[in-house]
Structure formats: structure tokens, C-alpha cells
ChimeraX commands (.cxc) that place a marker at each C-alpha (Angstrom):
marker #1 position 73.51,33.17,-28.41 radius 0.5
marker #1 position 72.43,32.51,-32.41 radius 0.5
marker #1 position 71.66,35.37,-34.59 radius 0.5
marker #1 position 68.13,35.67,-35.43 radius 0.5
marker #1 position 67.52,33.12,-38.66 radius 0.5
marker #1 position 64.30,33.67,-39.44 radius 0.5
marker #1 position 63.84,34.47,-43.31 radius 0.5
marker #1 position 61.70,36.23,-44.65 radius 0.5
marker #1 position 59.34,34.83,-47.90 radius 0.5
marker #1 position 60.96,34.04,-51.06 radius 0.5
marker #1 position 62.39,37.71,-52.95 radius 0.5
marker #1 position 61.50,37.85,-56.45 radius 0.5
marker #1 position 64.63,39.79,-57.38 radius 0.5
marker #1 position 66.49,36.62,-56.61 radius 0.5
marker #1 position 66.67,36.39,-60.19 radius 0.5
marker #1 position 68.74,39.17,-60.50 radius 0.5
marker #1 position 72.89,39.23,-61.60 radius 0.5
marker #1 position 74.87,39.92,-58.30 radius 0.5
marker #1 position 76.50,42.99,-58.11 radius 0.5
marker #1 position 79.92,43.13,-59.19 radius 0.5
marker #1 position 80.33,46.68,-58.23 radius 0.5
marker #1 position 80.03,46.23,-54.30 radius 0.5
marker #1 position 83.18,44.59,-52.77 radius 0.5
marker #1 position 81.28,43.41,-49.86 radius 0.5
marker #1 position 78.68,41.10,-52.06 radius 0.5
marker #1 position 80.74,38.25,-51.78 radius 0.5
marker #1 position 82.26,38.81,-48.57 radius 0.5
marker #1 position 81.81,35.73,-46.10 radius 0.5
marker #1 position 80.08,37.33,-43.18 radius 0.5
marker #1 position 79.51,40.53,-43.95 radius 0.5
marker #1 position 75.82,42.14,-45.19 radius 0.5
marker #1 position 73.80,39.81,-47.58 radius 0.5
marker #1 position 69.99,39.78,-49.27 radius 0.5
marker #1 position 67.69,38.28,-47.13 radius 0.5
marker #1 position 67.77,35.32,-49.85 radius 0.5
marker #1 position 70.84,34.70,-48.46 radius 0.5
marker #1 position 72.52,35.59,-51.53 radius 0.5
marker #1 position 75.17,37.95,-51.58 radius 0.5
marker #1 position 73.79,41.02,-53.23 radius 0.5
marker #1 position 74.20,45.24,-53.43 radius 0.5
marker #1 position 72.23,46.39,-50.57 radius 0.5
marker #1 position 73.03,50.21,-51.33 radius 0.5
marker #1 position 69.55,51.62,-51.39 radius 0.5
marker #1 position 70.35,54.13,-54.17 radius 0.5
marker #1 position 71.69,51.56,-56.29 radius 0.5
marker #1 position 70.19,48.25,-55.88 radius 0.5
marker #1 position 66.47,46.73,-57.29 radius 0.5
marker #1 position 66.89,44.47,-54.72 radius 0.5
marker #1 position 66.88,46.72,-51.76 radius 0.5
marker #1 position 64.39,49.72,-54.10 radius 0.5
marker #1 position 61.99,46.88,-54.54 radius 0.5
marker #1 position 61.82,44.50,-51.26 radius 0.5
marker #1 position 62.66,46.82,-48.86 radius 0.5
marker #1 position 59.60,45.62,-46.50 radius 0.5
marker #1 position 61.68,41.94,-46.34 radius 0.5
marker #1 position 64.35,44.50,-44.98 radius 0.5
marker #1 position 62.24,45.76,-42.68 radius 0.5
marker #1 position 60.28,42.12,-41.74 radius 0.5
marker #1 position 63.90,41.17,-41.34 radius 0.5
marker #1 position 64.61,43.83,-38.90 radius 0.5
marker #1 position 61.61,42.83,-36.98 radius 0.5
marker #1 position 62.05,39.03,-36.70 radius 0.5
marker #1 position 65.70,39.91,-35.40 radius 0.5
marker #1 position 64.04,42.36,-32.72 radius 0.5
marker #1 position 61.01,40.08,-31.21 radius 0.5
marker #1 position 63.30,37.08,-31.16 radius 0.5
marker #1 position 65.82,38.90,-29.22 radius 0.5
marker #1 position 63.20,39.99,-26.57 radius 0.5
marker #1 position 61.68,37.09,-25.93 radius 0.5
marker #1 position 64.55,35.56,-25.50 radius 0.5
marker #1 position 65.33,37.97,-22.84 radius 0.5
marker #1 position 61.88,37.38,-21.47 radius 0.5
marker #1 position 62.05,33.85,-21.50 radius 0.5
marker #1 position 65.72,34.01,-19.75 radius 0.5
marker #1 position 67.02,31.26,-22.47 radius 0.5
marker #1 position 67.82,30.50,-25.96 radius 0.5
marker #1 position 65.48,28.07,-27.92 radius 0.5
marker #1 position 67.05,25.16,-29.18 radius 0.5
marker #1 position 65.91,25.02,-32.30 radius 0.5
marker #1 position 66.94,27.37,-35.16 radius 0.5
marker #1 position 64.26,30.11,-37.76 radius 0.5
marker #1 position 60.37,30.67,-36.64 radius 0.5
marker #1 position 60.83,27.55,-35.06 radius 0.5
marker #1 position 62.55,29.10,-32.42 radius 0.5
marker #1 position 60.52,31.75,-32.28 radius 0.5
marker #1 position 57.47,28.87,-31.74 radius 0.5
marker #1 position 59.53,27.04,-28.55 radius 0.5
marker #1 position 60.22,30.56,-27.31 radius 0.5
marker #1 position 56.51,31.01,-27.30 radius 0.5
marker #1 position 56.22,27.91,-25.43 radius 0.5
marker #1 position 58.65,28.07,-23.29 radius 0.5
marker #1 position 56.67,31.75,-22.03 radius 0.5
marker #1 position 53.43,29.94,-21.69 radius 0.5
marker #1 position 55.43,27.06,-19.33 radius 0.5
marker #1 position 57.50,30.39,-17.33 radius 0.5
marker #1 position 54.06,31.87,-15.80 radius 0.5
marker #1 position 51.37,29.92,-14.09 radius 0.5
marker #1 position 49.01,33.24,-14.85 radius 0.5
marker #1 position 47.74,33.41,-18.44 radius 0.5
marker #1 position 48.17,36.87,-17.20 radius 0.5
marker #1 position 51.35,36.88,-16.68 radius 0.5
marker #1 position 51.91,35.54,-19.72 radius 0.5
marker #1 position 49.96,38.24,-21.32 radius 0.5
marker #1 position 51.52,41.07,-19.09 radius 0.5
marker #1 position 54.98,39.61,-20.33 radius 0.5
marker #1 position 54.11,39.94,-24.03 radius 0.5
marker #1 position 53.08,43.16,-23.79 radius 0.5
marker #1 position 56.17,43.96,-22.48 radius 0.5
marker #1 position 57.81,42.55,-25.34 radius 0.5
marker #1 position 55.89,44.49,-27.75 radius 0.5
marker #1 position 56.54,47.59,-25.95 radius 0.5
marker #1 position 60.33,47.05,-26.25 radius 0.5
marker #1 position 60.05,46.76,-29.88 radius 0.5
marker #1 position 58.65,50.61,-30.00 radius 0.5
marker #1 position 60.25,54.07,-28.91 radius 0.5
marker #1 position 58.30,55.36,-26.66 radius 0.5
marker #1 position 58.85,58.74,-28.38 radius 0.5
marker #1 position 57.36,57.58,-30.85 radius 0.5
marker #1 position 54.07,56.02,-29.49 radius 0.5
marker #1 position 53.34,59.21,-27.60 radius 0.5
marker #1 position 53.49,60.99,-31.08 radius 0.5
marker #1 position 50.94,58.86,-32.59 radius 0.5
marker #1 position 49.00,59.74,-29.87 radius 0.5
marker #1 position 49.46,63.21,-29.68 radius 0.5
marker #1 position 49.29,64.10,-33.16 radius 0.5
marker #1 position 47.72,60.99,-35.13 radius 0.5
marker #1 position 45.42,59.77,-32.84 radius 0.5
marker #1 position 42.88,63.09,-32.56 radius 0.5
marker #1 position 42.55,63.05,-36.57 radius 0.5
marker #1 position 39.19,62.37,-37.99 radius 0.5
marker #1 position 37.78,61.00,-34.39 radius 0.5
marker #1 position 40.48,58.63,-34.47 radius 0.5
marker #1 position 39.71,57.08,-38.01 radius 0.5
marker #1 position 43.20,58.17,-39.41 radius 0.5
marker #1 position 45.29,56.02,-37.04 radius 0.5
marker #1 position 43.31,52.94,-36.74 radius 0.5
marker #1 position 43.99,53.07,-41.45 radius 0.5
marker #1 position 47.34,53.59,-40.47 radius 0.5
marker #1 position 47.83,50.90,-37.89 radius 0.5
marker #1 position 46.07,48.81,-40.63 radius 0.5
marker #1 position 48.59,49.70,-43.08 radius 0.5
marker #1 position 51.40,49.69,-40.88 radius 0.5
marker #1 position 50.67,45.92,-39.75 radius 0.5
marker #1 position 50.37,44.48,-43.19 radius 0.5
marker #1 position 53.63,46.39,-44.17 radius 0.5
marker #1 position 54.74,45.03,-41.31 radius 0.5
marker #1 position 53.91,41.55,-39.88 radius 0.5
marker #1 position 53.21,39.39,-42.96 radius 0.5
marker #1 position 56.79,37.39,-41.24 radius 0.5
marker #1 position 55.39,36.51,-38.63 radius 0.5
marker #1 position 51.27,36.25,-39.59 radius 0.5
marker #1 position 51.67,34.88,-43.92 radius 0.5
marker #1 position 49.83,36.46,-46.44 radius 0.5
marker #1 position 47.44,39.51,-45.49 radius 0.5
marker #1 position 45.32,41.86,-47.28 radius 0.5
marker #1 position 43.44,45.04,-46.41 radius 0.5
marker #1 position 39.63,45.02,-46.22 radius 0.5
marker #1 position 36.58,47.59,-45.00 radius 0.5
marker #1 position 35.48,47.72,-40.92 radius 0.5
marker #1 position 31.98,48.98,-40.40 radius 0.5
marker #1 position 32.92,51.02,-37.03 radius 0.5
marker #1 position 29.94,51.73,-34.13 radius 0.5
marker #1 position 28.89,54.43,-35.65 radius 0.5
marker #1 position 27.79,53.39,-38.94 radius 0.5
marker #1 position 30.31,54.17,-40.91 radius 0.5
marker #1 position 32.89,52.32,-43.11 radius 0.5
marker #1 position 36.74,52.47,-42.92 radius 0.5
marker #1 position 39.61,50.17,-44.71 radius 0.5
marker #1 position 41.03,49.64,-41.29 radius 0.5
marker #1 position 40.81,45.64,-41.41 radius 0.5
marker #1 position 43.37,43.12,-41.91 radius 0.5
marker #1 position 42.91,39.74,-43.34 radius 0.5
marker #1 position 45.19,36.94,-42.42 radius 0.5
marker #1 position 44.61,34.41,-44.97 radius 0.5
marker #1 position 46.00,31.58,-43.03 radius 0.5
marker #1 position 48.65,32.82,-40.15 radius 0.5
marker #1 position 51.76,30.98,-39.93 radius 0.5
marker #1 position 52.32,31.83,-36.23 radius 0.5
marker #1 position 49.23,29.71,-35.16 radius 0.5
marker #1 position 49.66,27.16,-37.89 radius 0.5
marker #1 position 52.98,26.10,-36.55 radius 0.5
marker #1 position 52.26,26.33,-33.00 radius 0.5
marker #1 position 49.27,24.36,-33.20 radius 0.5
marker #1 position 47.91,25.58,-29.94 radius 0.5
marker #1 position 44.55,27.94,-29.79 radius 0.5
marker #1 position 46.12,29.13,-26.08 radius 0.5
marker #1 position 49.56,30.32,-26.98 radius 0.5
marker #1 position 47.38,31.95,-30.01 radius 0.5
marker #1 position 45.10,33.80,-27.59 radius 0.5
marker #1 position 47.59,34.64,-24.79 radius 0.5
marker #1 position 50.92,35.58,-26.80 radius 0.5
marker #1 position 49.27,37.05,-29.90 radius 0.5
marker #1 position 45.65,38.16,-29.64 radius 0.5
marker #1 position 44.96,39.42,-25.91 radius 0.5
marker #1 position 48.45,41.12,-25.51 radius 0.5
marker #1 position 47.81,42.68,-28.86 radius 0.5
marker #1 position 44.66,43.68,-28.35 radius 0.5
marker #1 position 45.95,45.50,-24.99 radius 0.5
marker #1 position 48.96,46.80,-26.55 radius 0.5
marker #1 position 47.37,48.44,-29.55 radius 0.5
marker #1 position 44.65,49.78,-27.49 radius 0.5
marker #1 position 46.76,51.68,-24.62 radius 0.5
marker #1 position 49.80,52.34,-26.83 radius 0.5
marker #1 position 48.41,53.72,-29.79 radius 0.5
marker #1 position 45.15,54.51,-28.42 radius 0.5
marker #1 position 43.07,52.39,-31.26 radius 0.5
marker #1 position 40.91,50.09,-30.31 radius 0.5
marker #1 position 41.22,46.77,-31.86 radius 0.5
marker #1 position 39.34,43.13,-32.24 radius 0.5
marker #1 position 41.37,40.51,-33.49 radius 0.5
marker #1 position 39.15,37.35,-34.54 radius 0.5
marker #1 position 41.24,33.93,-34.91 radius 0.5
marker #1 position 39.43,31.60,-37.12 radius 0.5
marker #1 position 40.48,28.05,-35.60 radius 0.5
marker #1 position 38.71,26.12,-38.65 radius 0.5
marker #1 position 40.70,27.68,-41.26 radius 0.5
marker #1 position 43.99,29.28,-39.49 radius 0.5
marker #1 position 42.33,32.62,-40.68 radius 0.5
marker #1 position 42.36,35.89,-38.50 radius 0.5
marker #1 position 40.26,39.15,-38.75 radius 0.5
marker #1 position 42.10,42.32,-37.22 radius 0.5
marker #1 position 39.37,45.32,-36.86 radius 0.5
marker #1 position 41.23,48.64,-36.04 radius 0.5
marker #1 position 38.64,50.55,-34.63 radius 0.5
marker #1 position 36.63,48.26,-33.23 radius 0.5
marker #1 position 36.31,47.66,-29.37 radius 0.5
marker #1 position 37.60,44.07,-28.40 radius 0.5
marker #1 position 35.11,42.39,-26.00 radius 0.5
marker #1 position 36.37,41.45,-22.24 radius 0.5
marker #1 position 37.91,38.12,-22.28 radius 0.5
marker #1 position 35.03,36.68,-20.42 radius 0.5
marker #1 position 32.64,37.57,-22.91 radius 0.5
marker #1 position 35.30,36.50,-26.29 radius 0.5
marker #1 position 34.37,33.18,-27.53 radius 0.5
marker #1 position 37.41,32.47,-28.98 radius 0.5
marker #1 position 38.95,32.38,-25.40 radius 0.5
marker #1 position 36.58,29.48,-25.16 radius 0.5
marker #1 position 38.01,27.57,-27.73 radius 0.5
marker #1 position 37.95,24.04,-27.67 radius 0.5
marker #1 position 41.68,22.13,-28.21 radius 0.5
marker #1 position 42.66,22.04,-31.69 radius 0.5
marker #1 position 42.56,19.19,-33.25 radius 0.5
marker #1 position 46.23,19.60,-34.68 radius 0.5
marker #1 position 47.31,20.52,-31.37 radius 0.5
marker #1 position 50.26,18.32,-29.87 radius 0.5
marker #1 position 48.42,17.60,-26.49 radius 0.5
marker #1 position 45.02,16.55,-27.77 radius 0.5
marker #1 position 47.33,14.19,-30.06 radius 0.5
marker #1 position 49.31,12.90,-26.73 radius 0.5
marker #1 position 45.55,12.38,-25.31 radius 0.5
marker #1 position 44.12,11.08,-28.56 radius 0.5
marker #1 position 40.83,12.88,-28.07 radius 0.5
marker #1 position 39.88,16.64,-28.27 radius 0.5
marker #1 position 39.29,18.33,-24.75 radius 0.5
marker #1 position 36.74,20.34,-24.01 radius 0.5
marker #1 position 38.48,23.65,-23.61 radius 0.5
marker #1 position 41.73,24.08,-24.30 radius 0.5
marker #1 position 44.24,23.31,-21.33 radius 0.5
marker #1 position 46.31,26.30,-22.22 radius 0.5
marker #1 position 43.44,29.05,-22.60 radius 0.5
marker link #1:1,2 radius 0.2
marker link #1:2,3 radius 0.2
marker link #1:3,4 radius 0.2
marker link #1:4,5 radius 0.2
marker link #1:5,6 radius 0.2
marker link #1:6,7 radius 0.2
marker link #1:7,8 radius 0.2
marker link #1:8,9 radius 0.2
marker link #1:9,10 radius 0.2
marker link #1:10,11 radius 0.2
marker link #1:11,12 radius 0.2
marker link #1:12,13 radius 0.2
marker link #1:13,14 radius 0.2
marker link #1:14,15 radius 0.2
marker link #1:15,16 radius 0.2
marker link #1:16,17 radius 0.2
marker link #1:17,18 radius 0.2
marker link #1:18,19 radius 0.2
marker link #1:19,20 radius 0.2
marker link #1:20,21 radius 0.2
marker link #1:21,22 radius 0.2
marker link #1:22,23 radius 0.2
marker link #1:23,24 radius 0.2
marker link #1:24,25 radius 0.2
marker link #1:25,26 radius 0.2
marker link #1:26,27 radius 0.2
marker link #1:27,28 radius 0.2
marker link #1:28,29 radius 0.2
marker link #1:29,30 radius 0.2
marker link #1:30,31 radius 0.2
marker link #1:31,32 radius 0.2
marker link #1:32,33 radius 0.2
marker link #1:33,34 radius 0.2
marker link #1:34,35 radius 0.2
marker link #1:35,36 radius 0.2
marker link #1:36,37 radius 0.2
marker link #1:37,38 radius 0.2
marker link #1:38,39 radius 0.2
marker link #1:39,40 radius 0.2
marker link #1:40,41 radius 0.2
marker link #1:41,42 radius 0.2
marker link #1:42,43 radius 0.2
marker link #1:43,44 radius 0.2
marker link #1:44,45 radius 0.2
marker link #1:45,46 radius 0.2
marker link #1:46,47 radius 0.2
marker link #1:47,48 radius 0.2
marker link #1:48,49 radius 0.2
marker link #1:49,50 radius 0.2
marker link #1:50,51 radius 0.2
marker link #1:51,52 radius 0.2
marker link #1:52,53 radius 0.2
marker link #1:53,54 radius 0.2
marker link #1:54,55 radius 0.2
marker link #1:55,56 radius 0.2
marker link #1:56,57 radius 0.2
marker link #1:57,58 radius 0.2
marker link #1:58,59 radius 0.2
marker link #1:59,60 radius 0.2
marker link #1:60,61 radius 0.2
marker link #1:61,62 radius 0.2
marker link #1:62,63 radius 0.2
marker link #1:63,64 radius 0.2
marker link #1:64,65 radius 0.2
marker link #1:65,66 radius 0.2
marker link #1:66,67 radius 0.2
marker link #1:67,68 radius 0.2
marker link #1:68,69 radius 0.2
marker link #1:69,70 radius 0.2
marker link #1:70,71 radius 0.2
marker link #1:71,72 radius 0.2
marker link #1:72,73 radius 0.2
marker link #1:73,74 radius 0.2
marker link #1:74,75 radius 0.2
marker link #1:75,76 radius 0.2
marker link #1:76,77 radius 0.2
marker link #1:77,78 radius 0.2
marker link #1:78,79 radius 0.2
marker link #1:79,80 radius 0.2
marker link #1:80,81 radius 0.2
marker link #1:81,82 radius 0.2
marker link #1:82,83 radius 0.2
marker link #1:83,84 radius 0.2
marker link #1:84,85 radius 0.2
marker link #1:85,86 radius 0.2
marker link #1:86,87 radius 0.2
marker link #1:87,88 radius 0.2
marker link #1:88,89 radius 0.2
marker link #1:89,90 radius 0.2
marker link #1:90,91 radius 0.2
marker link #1:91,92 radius 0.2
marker link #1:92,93 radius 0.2
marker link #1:93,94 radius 0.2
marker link #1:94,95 radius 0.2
marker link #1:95,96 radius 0.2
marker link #1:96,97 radius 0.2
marker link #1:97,98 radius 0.2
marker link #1:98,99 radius 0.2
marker link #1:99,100 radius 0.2
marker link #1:100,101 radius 0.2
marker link #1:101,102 radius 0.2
marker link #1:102,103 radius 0.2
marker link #1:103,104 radius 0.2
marker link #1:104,105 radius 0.2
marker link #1:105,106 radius 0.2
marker link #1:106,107 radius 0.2
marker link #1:107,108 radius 0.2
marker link #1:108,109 radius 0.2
marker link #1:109,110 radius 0.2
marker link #1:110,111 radius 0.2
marker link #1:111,112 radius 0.2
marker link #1:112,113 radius 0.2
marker link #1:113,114 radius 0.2
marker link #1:114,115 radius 0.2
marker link #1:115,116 radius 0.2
marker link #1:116,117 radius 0.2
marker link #1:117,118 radius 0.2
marker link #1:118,119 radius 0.2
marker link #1:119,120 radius 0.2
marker link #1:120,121 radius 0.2
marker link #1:121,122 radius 0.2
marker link #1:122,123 radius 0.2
marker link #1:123,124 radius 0.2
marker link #1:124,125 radius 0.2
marker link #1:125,126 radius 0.2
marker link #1:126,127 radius 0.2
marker link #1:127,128 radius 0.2
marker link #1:128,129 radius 0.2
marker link #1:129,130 radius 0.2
marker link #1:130,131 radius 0.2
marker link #1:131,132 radius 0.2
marker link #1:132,133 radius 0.2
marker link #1:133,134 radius 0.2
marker link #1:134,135 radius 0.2
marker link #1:135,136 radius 0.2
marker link #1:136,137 radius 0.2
marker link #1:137,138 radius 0.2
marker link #1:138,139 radius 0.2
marker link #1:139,140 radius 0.2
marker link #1:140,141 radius 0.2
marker link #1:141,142 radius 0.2
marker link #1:142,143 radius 0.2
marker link #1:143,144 radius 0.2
marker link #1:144,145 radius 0.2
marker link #1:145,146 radius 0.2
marker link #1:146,147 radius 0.2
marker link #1:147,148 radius 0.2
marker link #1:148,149 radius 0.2
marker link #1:149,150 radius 0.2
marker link #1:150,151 radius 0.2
marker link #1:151,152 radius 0.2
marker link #1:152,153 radius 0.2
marker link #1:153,154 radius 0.2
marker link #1:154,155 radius 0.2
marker link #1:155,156 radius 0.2
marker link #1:156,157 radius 0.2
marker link #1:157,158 radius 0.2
marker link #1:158,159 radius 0.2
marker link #1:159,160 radius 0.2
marker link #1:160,161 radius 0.2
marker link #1:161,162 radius 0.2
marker link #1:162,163 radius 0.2
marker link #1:163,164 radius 0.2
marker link #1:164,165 radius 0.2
marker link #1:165,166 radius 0.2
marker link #1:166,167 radius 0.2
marker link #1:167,168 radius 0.2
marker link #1:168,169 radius 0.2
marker link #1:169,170 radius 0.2
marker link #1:170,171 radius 0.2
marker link #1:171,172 radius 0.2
marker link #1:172,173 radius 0.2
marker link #1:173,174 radius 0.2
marker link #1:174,175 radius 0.2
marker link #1:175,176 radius 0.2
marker link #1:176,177 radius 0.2
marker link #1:177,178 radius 0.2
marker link #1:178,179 radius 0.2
marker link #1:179,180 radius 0.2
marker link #1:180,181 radius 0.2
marker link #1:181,182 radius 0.2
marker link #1:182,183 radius 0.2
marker link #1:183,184 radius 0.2
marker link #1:184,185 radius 0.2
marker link #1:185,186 radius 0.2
marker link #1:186,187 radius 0.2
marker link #1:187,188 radius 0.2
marker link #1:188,189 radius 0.2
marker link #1:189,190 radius 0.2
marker link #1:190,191 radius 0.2
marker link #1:191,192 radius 0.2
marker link #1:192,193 radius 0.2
marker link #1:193,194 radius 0.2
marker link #1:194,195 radius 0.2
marker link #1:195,196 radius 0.2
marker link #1:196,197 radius 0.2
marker link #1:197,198 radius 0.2
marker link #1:198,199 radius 0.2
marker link #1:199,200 radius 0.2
marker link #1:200,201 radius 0.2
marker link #1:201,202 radius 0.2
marker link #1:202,203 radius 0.2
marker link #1:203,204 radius 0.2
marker link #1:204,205 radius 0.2
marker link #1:205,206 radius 0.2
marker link #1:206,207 radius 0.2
marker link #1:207,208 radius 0.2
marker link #1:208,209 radius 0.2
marker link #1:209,210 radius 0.2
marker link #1:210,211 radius 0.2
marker link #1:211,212 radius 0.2
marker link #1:212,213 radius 0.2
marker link #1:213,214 radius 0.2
marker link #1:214,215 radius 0.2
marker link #1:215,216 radius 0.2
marker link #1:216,217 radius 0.2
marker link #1:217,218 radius 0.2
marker link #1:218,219 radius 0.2
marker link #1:219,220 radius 0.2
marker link #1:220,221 radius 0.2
marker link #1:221,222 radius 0.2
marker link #1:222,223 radius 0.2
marker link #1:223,224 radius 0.2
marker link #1:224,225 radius 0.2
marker link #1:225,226 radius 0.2
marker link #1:226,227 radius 0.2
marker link #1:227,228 radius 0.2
marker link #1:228,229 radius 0.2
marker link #1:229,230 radius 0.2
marker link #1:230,231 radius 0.2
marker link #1:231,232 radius 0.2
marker link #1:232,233 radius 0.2
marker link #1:233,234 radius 0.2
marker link #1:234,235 radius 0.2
marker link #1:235,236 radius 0.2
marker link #1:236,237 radius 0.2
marker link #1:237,238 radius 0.2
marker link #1:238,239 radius 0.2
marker link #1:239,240 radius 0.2
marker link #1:240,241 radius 0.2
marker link #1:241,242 radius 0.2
marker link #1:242,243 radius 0.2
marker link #1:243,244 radius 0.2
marker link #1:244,245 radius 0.2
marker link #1:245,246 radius 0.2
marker link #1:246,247 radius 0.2
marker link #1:247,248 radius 0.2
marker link #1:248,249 radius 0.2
marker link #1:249,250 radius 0.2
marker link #1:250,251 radius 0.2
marker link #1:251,252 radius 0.2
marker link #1:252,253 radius 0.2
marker link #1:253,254 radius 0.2
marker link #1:254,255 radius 0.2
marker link #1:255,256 radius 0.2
marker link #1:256,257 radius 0.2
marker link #1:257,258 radius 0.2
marker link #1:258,259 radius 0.2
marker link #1:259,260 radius 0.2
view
């Protein structure tokens, strides 16, 4: 089985001299930057680690999901980084009949990722804060600390909430890498959007809306915010991409998207 080999965005201490004081820099195999230079990792003594620790941490995550859906899927992906992580996505979608399934299965992935402890904490003592307002900043906060591996570039923005009021509990994907290089609007909506939706809602107890933009790779997370039932979502109805590999094979655009 490979090591996870995602990396994570370019560091910009890569400028920085190595340091001669840790034995282990230059070590073949042993602990490295994410840069995949050999650096001082020691968090007390090192600007790399004091000042990218969330590439630690996005590191630490890619490692994590990869493993589990691997475990899901019941097979290694042939190909190596997020690529990987893309076939493993497809090779999910192909494993269940049931976009259910498929749905049910990523949740279970998700829930791997998280102790259990420490969901029911969130719950118990986060979650009753403010009417609920507190966790669903958090979760906000927590995501783009988070995610930005897996989703590119995000920013924090306000949510008007049903009852009138205003709360930065939004997240703004500017363009997310997970759908641009899977090219599909159904392993989009049934590995990433649904199962998040219904693992951020139960888990956590937050309610959230997640809105793919299709024409511009964008996506709108709204902590706080109840998600519609998929019947009534119209990004469930999506039509096929036109990027996507299968309306390329049929050299048209389908109606609806096969996979959805």
C-alpha cells in the first residue's frame, strides 16, 4: 500500500536555510517539510513548523481520508497524490448501485476521521451556546483551517440565518479543486455535498447548506442554515458538466447527469 502523497500548497518558508542543528533534516526517510525538503520540524524551534503548521495539519488530514477510503473502497488507486484520492472517489461511486449507499459510505468515512469523544463534546458543551450560533462560527473556522487541501482557496464570509440575524459562519470556495479535477457534478453531490451536509448536521448538530456553483467551480458552505431535501436541491438536478469525461465520450451534454 503507498503512503499518502498528497502535498499540500506551496510553503512560503521554503525559502528558508535548512537546519543544521537537527540530525534528522537530512536523513533519507525519516520526517521532512511538507515541501519535501528536509527541514527542523521541532515546533519550539522551527519558522517552518511556528508558521505553516495548518500544512501540518492539512497533511495529517489528506493522509487520514485517503487511508479510509481506501479501506472503503477495498483497493488501492493506481495512480499516485489527489489523483488518487479522485479514482478512489470513483471507484466508490462504481462500488454501490445506491447513490445512497454511496452517501451512507462517505459518511462513514467522515465519521472515522473524528473521535467520537470528541463530537459528543461539541455537542454537549458547544452546541447549546448562543442558540447554536457559536458552533456553526466554529465549524466555519474549523473547515477553512482545515480543508483548503482538499477544497483550494477559501475565505470566511457573513450567513443571514432564519431568524434575521447575521453570523460569519460562511465559507467561500473560490474555485474547489476536488470538483475541478473530478469533473463530475455527481461524485460532487454524492461524495462531498450530501454526505457532508448529513454528517455536519447529526454529528455536530449544525445545520449546514453547501451550494456548488457548476459555472464557476465555486461553492457556498452556510453553517447554520438548513439544507433543503434532496428532492427539492437544484443542484441535485444538475445537468452533465460540460468538462465531464462522459459527456466528452458522448460528445453532447445530457440532460441530467448520469451519476446524480
Amino acid at each position: 500500500m503507498r503512503p499518502c502523497a498528497i502535498a499540500p500548497p506551496p510553503c512560503p518558508a521554503a525559502a528558508l536555510p535548512r537546519c543544521a542543528a537537527a540530525p534528522w533534516a537530512t536523513a533519507a526517510g525519516r520526517l521532512r517539510h511538507p515541501t519535501g525538503k528536509a527541514r527542523c520540524w521541532t515546533p519550539r524551534s522551527c519558522p517552518c513548523f511556528a508558521t505553516n503548521w495548518h500544512r501540518w495539519v492539512w497533511r495529517a488530514a489528506a493522509f487520514a481520508l485517503v487511508t479510509l477510503a481506501r479501506q472503503e473502497v477495498g483497493r488501492d488507486a493506481d495512480r499516485p497524490g489527489y489523483d488518487g484520492l479522485i479514482q478512489l472517489s470513483q471507484l466508490l461511486m462504481a462500488k454501490y448501485k445506491a447513490k445512497s449507499d454511496v452517501e451512507q459510505a462517505t459518511v462513514r468515512i467522515l465519521n472515522s476521521m473524528f473521535p467520537q469523544s470528541l463530537l459528543r463534546l461539541f455537542r454537549a458543551v458547544v452546541l447549546p451556546i448562543n442558540k447554536g450560533k457559536l458552533a456553526a462560527i466554529l465549524s466555519a473556522r474549523v473547515t477553512q483551517a482545515t480543508c483548503q487541501w482538499l477544497m483550494g482557496t477559501c475565505s470566511i464570509g457573513s450567513v443571514e440565518l432564519s431568524d434575521g440575524t447575521s453570523i460569519p459562519s460562511g465559507v467561500l470556495v473560490e474555485k474547489c479543486k476536488y470538483l475541478e479535477h473530478s469533473k463530475c457534478a455527481g461524485i460532487c453531490i454524492h461524495t462531498c455535498k450530501l454526505p457532508t451536509q448529513a454528517f455536519i448536521s447529526k454529528e455536530l448538530g449544525v445545520p449546514l447548506l453547501m451550494e456548488p456553483n457548476f459555472a464557476d467551480l465555486s461553492c457556498q458552505f452556510k453553517f447554520g442554515v438548513e439544507a433543503p431535501s434532496p428532492e427539492d436541491d437544484p443542484s441535485v438536478s444538475t445537468p452533465c458538466l460540460e468538462m465531464c469525461p462522459t459527456a466528452i465520450a458522448r460528445k453532447s451534454s445530457t440532460p441530467l447527469c448520469p451519476k446524480v
